[in-house]
C-alpha positions in Angstrom: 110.7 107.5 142.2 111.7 103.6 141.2 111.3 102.3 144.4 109.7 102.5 148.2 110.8 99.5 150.5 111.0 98.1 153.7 113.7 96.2 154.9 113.3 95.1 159.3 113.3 98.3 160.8 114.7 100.6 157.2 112.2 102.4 155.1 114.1 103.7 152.4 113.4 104.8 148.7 115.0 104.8 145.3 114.8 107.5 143.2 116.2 108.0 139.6 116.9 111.7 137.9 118.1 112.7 134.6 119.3 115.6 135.9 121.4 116.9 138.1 119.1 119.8 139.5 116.6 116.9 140.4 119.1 115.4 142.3 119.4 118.8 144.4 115.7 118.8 144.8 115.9 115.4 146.3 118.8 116.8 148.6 116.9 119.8 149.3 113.8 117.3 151.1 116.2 115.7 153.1 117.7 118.7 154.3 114.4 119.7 155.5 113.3 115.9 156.7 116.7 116.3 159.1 115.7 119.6 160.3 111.9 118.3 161.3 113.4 115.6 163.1 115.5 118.0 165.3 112.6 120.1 165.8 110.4 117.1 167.0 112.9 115.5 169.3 113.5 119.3 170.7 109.9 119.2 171.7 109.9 115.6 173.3 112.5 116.6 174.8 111.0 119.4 176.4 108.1 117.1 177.2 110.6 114.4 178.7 109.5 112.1 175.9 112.1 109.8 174.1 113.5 110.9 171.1 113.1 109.7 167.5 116.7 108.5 166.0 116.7 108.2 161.9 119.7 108.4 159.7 119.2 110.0 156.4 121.5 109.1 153.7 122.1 110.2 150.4 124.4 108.5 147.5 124.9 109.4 143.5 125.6 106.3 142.2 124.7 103.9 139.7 125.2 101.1 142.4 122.2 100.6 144.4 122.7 100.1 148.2 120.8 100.5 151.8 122.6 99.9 154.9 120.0 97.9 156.9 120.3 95.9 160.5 120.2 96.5 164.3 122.6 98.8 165.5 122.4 96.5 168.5 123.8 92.9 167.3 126.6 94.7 165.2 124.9 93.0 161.7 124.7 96.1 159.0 124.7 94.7 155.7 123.8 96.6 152.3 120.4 95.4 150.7 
């Protein structure tokens, strides 16, 4: 990993892999960081709790970006 940030309300991280089975591995946790959140929000759901919204994003790319802002006032820029 290169990089752990925080940016408002974004917590993102960098990471930086020589190969491209690392980069599955990487796509693998995200897989299963999507599925928890489904899982959770089932059971708050089931609890008449709010739900939990994330969006997960991956990118292969030598240009480094994270879409950060409030989804509210219609500012997203890339950090």
């Amino acid at each position: 990993m290169i990089e752990i940030g925080i940016r408002g309300d974004c917590v993102y991280a960098i990471y930086s892999v020589p190969y491209k089975e690392d980069f599955l591995d990487i796509a693998h946790w995200a897989f299963y960081i999507n599925t928890y959140m489904k899982m959770l929000n089932k059971l708050l759901e089931e609890r008449r709790l709010p739900n939990i919204k994330a969006g997960i994003g991956l990118a292969a790319n030598e240009t480094l970006a994270v879409k950060a802002g409030r989804k509210s006032s219609r500012i997203i820029n890339l950090v």
